[in-house]
DRENDO-1510 file (C-alpha; in Angstrom, 1 decimal, always signed):
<recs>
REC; n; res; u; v; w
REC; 1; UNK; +122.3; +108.2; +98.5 .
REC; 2; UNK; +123.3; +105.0; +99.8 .
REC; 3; UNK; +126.0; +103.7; +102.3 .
REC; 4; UNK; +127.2; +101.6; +99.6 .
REC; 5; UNK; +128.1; +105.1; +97.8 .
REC; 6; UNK; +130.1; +106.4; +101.1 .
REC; 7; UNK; +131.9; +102.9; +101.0 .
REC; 8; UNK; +133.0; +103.5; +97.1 .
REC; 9; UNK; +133.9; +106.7; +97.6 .
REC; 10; UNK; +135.9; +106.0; +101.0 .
REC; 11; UNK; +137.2; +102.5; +99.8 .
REC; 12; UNK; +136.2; +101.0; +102.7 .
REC; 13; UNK; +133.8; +98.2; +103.2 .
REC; 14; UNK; +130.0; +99.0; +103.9 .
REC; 15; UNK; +130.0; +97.2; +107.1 .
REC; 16; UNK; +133.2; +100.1; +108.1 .
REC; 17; UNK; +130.9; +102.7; +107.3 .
REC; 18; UNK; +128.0; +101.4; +108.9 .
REC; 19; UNK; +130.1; +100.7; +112.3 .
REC; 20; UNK; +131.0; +104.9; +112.2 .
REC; 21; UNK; +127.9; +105.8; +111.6 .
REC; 22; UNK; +126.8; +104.2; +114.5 .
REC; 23; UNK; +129.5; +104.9; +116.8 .
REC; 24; UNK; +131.1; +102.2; +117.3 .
REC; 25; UNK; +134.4; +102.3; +119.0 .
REC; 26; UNK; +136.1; +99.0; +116.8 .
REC; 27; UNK; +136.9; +101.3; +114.0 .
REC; 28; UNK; +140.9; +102.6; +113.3 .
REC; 29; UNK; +140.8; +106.4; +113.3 .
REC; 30; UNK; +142.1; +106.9; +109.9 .
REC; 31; UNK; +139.4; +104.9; +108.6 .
REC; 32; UNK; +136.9; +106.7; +110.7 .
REC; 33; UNK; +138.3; +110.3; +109.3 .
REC; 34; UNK; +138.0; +108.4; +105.5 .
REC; 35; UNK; +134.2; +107.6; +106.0 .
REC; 36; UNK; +133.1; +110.9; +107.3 .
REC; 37; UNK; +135.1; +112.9; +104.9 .
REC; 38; UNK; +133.2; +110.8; +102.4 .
REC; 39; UNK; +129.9; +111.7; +104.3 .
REC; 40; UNK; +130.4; +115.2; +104.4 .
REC; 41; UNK; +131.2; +115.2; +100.5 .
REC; 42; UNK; +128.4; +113.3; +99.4 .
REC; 43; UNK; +126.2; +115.2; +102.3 .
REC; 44; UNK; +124.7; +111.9; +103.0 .
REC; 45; UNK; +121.8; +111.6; +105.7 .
REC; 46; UNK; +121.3; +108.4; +107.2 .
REC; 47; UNK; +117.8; +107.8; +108.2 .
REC; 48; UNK; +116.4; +109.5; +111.0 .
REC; 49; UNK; +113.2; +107.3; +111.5 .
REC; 50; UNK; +115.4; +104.2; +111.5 .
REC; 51; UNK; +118.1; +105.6; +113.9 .
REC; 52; UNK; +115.3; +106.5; +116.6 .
REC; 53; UNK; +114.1; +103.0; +116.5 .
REC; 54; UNK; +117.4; +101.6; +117.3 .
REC; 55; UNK; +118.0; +104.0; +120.3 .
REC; 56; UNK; +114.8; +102.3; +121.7 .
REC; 57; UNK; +114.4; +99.5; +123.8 .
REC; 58; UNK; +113.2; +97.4; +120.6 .
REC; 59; UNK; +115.1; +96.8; +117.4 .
REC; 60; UNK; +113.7; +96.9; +114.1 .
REC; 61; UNK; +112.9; +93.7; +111.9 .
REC; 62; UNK; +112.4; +93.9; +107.7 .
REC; 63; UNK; +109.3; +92.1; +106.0 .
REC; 64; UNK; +109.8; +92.5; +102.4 .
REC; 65; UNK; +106.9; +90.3; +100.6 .
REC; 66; UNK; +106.5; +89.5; +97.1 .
REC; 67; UNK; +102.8; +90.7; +97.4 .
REC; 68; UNK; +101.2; +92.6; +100.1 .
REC; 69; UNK; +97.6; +91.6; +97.9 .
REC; 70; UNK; +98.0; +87.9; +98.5 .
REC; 71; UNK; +96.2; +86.7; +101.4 .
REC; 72; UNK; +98.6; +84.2; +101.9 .
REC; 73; UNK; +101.3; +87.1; +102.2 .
REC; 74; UNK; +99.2; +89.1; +104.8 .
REC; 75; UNK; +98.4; +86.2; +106.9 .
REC; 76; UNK; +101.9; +86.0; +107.0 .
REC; 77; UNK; +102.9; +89.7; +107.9 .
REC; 78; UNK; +100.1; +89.7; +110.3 .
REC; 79; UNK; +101.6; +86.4; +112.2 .
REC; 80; UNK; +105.3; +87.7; +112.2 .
REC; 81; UNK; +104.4; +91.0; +113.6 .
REC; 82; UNK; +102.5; +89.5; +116.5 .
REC; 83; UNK; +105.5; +87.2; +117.3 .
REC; 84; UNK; +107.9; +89.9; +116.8 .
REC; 85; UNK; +106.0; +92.6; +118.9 .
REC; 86; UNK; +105.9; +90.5; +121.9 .
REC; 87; UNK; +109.3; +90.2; +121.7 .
REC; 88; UNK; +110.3; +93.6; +121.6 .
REC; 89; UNK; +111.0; +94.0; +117.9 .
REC; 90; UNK; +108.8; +96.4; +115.6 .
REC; 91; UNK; +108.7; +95.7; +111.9 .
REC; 92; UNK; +108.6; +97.4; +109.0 .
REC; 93; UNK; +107.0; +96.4; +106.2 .
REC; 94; UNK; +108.1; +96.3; +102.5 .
REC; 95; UNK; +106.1; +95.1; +99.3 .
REC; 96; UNK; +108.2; +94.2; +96.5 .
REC; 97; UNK; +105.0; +93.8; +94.1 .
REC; 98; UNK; +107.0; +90.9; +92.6 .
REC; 99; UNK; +109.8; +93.3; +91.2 .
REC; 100; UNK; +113.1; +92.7; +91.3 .
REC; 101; UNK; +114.4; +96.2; +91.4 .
REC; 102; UNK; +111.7; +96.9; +94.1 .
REC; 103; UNK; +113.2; +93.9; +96.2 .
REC; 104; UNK; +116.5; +95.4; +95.5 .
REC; 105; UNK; +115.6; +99.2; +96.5 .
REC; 106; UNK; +114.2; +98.2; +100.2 .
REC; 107; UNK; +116.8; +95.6; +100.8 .
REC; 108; UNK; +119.5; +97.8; +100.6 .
REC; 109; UNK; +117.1; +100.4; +102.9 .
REC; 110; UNK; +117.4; +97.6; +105.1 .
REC; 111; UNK; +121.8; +96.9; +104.8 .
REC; 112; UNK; +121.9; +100.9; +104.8 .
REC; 113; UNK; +119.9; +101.3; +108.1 .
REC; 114; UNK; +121.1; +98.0; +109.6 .
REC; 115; UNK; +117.8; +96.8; +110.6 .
REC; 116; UNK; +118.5; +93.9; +113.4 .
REC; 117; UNK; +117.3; +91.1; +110.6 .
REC; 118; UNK; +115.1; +90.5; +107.4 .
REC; 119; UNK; +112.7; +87.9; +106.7 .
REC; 120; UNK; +112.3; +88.1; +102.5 .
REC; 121; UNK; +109.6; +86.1; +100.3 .
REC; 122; UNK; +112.2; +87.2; +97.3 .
REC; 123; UNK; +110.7; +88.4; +93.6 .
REC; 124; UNK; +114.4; +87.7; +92.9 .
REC; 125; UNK; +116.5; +84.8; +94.5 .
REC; 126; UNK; +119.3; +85.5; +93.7 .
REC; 127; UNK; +119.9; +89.3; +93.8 .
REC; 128; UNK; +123.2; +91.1; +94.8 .
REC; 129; UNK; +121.5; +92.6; +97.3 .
REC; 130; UNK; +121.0; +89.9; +99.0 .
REC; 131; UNK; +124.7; +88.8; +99.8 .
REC; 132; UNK; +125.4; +93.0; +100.6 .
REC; 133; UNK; +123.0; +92.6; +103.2 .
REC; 134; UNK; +124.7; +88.9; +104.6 .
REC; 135; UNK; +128.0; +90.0; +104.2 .
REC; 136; UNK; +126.9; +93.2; +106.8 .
REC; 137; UNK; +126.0; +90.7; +109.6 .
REC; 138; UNK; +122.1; +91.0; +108.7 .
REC; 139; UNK; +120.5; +87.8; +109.3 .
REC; 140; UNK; +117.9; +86.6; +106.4 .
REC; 141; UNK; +115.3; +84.1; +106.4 .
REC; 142; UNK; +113.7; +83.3; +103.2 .
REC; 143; UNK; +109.6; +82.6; +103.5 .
REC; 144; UNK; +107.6; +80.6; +101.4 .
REC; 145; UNK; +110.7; +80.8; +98.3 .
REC; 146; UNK; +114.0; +80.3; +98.9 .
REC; 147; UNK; +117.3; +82.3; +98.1 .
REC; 148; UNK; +120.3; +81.1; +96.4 .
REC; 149; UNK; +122.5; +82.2; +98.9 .
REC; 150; UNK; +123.5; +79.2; +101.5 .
REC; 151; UNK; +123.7; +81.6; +104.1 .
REC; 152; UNK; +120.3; +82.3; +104.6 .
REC; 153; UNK; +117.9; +80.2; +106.4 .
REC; 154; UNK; +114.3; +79.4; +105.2 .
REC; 155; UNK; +111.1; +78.5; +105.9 .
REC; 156; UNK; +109.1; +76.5; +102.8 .
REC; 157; UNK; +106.6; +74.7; +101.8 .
REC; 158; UNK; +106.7; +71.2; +100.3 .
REC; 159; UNK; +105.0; +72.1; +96.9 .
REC; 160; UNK; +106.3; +69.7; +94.6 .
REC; 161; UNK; +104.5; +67.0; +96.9 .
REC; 162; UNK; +101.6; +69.7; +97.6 .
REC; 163; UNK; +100.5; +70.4; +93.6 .
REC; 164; UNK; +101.2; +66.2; +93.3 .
REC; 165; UNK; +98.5; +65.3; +96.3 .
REC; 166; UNK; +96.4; +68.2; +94.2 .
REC; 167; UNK; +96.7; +66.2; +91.1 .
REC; 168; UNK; +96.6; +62.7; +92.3 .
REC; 169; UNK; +93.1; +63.6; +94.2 .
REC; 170; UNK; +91.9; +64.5; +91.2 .
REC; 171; UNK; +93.0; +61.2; +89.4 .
REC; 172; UNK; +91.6; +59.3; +92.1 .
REC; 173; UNK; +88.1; +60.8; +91.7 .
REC; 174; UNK; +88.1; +59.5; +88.1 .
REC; 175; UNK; +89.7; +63.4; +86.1 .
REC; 176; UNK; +91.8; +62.0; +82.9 .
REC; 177; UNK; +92.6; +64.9; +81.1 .
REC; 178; UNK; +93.5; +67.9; +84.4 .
REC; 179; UNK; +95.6; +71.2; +83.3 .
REC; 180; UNK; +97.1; +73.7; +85.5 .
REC; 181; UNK; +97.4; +77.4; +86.0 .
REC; 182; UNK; +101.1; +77.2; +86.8 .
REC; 183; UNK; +103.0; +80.1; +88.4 .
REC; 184; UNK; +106.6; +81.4; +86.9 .
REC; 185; UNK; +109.4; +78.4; +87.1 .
REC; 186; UNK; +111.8; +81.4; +87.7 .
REC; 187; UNK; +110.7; +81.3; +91.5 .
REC; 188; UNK; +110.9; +78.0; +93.3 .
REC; 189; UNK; +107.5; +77.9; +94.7 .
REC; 190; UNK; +106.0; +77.6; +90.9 .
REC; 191; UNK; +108.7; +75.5; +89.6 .
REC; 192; UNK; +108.1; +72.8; +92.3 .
REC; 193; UNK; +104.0; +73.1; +92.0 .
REC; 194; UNK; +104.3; +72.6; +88.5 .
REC; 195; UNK; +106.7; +70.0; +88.6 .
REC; 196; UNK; +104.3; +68.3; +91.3 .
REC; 197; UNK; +101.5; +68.3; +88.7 .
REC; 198; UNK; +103.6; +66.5; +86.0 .
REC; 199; UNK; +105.1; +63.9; +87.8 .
REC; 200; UNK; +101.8; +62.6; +88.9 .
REC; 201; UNK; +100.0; +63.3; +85.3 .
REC; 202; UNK; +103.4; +60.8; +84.2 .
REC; 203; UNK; +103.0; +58.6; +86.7 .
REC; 204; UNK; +99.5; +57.8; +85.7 .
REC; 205; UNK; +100.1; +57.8; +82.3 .
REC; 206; UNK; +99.0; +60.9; +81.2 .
REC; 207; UNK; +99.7; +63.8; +79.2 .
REC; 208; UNK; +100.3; +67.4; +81.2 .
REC; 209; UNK; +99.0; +70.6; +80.0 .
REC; 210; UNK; +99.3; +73.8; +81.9 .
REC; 211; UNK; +99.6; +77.5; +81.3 .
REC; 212; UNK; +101.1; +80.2; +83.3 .
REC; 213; UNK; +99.5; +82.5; +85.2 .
REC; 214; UNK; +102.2; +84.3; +87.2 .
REC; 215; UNK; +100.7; +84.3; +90.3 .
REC; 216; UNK; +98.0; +87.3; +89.5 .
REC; 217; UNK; +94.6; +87.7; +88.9 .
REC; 218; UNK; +94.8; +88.3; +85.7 .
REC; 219; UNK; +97.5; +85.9; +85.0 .
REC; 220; UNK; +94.8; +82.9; +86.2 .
REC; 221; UNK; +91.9; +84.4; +83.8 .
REC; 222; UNK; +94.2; +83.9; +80.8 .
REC; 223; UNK; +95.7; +81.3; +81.5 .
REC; 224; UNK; +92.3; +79.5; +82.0 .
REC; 225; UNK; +90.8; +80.8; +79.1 .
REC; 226; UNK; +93.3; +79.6; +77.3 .
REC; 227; UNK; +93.3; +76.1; +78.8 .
REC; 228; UNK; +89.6; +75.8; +78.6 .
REC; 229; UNK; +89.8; +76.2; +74.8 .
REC; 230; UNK; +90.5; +72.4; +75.1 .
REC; 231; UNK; +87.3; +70.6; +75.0 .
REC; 232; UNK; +88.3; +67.5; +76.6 .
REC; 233; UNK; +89.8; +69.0; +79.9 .
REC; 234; UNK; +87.2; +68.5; +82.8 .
REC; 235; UNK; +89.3; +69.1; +86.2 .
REC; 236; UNK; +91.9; +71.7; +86.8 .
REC; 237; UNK; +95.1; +71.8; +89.5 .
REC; 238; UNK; +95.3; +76.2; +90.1 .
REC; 239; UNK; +98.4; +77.0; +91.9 .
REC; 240; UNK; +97.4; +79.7; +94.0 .
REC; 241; UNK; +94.9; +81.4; +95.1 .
REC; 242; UNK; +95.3; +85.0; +93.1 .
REC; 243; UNK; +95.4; +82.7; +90.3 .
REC; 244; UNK; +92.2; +80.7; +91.3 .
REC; 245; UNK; +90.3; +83.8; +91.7 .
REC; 246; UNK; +90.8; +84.7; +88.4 .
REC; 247; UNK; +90.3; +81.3; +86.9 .
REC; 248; UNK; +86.6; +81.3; +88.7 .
REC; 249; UNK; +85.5; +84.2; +86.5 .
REC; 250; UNK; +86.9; +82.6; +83.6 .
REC; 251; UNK; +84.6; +79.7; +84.5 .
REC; 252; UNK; +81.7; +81.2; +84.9 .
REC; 253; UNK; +82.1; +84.0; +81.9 .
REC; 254; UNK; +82.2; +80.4; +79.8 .
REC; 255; UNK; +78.9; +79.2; +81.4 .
REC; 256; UNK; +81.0; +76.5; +82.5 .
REC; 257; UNK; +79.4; +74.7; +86.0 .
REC; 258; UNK; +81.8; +73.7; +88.9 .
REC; 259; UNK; +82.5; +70.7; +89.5 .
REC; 260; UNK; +79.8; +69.4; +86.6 .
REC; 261; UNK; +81.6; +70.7; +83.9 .
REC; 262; UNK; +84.6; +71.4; +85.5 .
REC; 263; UNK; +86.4; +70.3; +88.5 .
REC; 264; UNK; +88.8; +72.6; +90.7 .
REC; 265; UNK; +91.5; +72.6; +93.5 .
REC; 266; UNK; +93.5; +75.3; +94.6 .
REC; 267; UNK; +97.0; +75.6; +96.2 .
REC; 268; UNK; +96.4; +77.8; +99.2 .
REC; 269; UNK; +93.8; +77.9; +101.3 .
REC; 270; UNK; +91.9; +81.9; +101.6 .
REC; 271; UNK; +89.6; +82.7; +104.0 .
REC; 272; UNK; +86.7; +83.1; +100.8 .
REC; 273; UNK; +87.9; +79.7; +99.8 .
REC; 274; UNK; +85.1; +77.7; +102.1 .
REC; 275; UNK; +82.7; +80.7; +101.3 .
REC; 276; UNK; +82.3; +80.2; +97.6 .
REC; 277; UNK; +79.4; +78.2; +95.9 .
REC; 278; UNK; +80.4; +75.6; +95.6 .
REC; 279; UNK; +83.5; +75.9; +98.3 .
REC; 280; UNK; +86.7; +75.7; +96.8 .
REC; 281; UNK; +88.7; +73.0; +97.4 .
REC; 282; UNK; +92.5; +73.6; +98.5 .
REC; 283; UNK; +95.5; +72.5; +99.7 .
REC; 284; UNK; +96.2; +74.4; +102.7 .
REC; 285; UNK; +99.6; +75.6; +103.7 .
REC; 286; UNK; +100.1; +76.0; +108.3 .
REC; 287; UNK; +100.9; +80.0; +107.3 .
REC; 288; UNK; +100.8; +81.2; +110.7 .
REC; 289; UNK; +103.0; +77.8; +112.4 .
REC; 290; UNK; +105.7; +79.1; +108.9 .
REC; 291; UNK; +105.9; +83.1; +109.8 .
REC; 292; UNK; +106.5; +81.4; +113.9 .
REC; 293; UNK; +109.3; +79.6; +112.6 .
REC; 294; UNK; +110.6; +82.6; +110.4 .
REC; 295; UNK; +110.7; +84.7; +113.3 .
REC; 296; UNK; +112.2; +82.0; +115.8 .
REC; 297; UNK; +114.6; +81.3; +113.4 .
REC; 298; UNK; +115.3; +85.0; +112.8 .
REC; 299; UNK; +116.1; +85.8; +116.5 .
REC; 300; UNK; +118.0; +82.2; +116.8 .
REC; 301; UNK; +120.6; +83.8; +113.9 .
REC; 302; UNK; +120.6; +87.6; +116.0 .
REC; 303; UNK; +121.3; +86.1; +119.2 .
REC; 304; UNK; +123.7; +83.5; +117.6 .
REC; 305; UNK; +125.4; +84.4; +114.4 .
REC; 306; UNK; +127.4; +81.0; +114.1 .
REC; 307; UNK; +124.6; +78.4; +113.8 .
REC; 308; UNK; +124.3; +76.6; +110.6 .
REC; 309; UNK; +121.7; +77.6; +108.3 .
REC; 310; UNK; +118.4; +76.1; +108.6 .
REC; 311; UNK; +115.9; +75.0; +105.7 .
REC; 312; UNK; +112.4; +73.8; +107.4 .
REC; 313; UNK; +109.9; +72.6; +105.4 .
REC; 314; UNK; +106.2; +72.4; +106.3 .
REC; 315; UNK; +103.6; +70.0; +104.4 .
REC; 316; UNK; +100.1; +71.1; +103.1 .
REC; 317; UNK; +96.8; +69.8; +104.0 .
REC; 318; UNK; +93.9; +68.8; +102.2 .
REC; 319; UNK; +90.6; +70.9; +102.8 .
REC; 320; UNK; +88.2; +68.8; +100.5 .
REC; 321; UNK; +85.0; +71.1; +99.7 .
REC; 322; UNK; +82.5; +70.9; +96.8 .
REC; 323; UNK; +84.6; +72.4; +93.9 .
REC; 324; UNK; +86.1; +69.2; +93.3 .
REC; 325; UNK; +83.1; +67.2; +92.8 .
REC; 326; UNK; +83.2; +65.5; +96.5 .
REC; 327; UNK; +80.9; +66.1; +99.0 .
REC; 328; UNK; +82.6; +65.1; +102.1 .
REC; 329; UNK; +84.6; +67.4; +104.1 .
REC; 330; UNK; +87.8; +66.6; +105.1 .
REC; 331; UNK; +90.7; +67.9; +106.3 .
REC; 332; UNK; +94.6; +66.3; +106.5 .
REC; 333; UNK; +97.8; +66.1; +106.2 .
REC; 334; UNK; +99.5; +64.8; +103.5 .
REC; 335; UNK; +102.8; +64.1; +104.3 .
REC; 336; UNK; +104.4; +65.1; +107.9 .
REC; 337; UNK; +104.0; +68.4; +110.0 .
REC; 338; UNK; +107.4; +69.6; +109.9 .
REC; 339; UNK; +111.1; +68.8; +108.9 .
REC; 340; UNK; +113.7; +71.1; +110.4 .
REC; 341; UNK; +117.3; +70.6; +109.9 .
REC; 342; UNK; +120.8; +71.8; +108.6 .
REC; 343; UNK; +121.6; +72.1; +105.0 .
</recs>
């Protein structure tokens, strides 16, 4: 049982029903008689866990992330609940397991219990459930993928120029014929990798070739098998690094050498990543300087409902380790640290 179900039932907005529910003196009576004779007819129960936490001194922020087994994801958690702590928030955290009906489930959780904000990596950008939880008042910020509604703000990473510097190393090392393990182009984040990877395969005059291997595990070992089945391929751009893990056992199950045979770099940068043998290349994305901004701009949008949405974009740097074929270690930036602004 939902609020959305006392609001149809009442025919009253969701945000009306929410205000009763929590008291709130802004309501007309005869509105306020409509909602709870809808409540006592359904016999709906609002959450008890949530309600205590808003009578406490700290409010309650959503995490919903696209996949609590990504490291990249639980840097990320890890960061934003450190932030958010400190500032008297607690958080609860939500895995969506890349599922849009899963995003959809604890997102509206999150609009019926009117948790303070939400900061989404989304499985689905542009969900309905999104806008029900914006047109309640709920701030959003998007991490790592964006959402098609211009309300929200977000917090990105410039992969199309990330998964270009990934390729164009790779050319510049002497690679000719360099597939990828893309991720799906229905989310932003593997759209713009991929389309990173073929604009600098065009601009040198080359032929692309990639495969997709949906951001998983598994996904990377078939897409890498597959790939591999091309002789002449002897460097490979992997777009992240679930994806890489699996394309490594791939490698090696072919009795393939790295980087002899083939050559490797990896979008995201793991903690195993520099423990490998040979270390795994990567471009590395500034995770915990991202979830800061998620959470600064987060409270920004609580305390100030009116500012204009915000879009900040954060480069990736180069970590260059043995997988690749070079030797020297190195480790910078690509492009700039940080653009904030309006969109």
């Amino acid at each position: 049982m939902r609020i959305a179900d006392v609001a149809s039932l009442a025919g009253l907005s969701a945000a009306t029903v929410s205000r009763v529910l929590n008291d709130s003196d802004s309501v007309r009576q005869e509105n306020r008689v409509k909602v709870l004779a809808a409540v006592e007819r359904l016999g709906y129960r609002p959450n008890k866990l949530a309600r205590n936490l808003r009578r406490q001194s700290a409010e309650m922020i959503g995490v919903v992330v696209a996949d609590i087994e990504n490291a990249h994801f639980t840097q990320m958690v890890r960061a934003v609940e450190d932030a958010a702590y400190s500032r008297g928030f607690h958080v609860l955290l939500c895995n969506s397991d890349e599922k849009a009906e899963k995003q959809a489930a604890y997102l509206q959780i999150l609009a019926d219990e009117r948790a303070s904000g939400v900061i989404l990596s989304p499985s689905q950008p542009a969900g309905p459930e999104i806008k029900t939880l914006l047109d309640l008042g709920i701030p959003l910020v998007a991490f790592d993928r964006p959402v098609e509604d211009p309300r929200a703000d977000a917090v990105v990473a410039n992969n199309f120029e990330g998964a270009r510097a990934a390729t164009a190393h790779l050319l510049a090392i002497g690679h000719r014929s360099i597939c990828m393990v893309s991720g799906p182009e229905s989310i932003e984040t593997g759209a713009m990798r991929l389309a990173g990877y073929t604009e600098a395969m065009r601009e040198a005059g080359l032929a692309s070739c990639h495969h997709d291997g949906y951001f998983r595990i598994d996904g990377g070992y078939e897409a890498t098998k597959q790939l591999l089945r091309h002789p002449e391929v002897s460097a490979m751009v992997v777009a992240n690094n679930l994806m890489a893990l699996g394309a490594l056992t791939a490698v090696h199950e072919l009795r393939l050498s790295i980087p002899d045979d083939i050559a490797m770099v990896g979008l995201d940068d793991p903690s195993w990543a520099s423990h490998l043998n040979p270390p795994l290349t990567t471009l590395a994305q500034p995770i915990t300087s991202m979830a800061r901004s998620a959470i600064d701009l987060l409270l920004q949008r609580i305390g100030d409902g009116h500012l204009e949405p915000q879009r900040r974009t954060f480069d990736f740097a180069l970590r260059l380790r043995g997988s690749c074929g070079a030797s020297t270690a190195t480790d910078r930036t690509l492009v700039a640290t940080k653009t904030a602004g309006s969109r």
